[in-house]
Structures are given as C-alpha cells and as structure tokens.
C-alpha positions in Angstrom: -25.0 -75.6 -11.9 -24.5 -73.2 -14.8 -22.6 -75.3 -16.6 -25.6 -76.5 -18.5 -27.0 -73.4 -19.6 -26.6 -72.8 -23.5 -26.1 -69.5 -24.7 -29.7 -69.4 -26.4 -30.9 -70.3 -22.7 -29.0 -67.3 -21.3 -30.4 -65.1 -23.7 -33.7 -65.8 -23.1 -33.5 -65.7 -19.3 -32.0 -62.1 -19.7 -34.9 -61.4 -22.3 -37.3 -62.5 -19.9 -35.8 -60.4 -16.4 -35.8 -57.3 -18.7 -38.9 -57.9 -19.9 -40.6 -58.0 -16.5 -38.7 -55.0 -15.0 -39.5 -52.8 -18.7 -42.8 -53.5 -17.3 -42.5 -52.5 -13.7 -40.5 -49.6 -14.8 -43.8 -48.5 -17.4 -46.4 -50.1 -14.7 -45.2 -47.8 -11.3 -44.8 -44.6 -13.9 -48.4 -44.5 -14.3 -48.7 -46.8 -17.9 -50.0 -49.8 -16.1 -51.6 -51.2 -19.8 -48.6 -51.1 -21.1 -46.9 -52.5 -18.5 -49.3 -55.3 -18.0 -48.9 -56.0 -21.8 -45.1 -56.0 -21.6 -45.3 -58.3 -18.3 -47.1 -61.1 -20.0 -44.4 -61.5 -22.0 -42.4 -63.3 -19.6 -44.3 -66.3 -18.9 -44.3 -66.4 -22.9 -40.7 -66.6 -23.1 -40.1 -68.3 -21.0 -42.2 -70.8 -22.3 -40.5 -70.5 -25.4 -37.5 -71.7 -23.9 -38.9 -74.8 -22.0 -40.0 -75.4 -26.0 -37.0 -74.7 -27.5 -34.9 -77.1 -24.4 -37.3 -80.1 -25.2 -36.4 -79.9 -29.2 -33.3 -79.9 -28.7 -33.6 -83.1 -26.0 -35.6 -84.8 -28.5 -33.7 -84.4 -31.7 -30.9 -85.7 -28.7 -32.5 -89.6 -28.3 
C-alpha cells in the first residue's frame, strides 16, 4: 500500500499532520487565531499534493 508513495508525497503528508497538531498545540494554549490560521493550512497542502500527483500523472500519458 506504501509502496506508491514518493518521497515528495511523504513529505507533504508529514507537513500537513504537523501542521494541524502546531495548530492544536497553539489553539488549546489559548492562541486560537493563530491556531485557526495555522490549521487551514492543511487542507491547502494537501491540496497541493493532489496538484502536484496529477502533474506528474499527466506529464506520465
């Protein structure tokens, strides 16, 4: 199953897990803007990375 992850797709997923706990770690210690900035960086990139996969698939065909 994780055999078809790239290292670029790794990366990103670890980017994105830290992202969201950095922002439950600054959202439960009392800076919830901060942490509600930092959290909707997730979605981002991991959107990023859905671009970035279907690039690479179509430079593929």
């Amino acid at each position: 199953m994780f055999k078809k992850f790239t290292i670029t797709d790794i990366l990103l997923f670890i980017s994105a897990i830290l992202s969201l706990i950095f922002s439950e770690i600054l959202y439960f210690q009392g800076n919830k803007v901060d942490g509600t900035f930092i959290g909707l960086w997730v979605p981002s990139i991991l959107a990023f990375g859905i671009y970035l996969k279907l690039i690479n698939n179509t430079k593929d065909d």
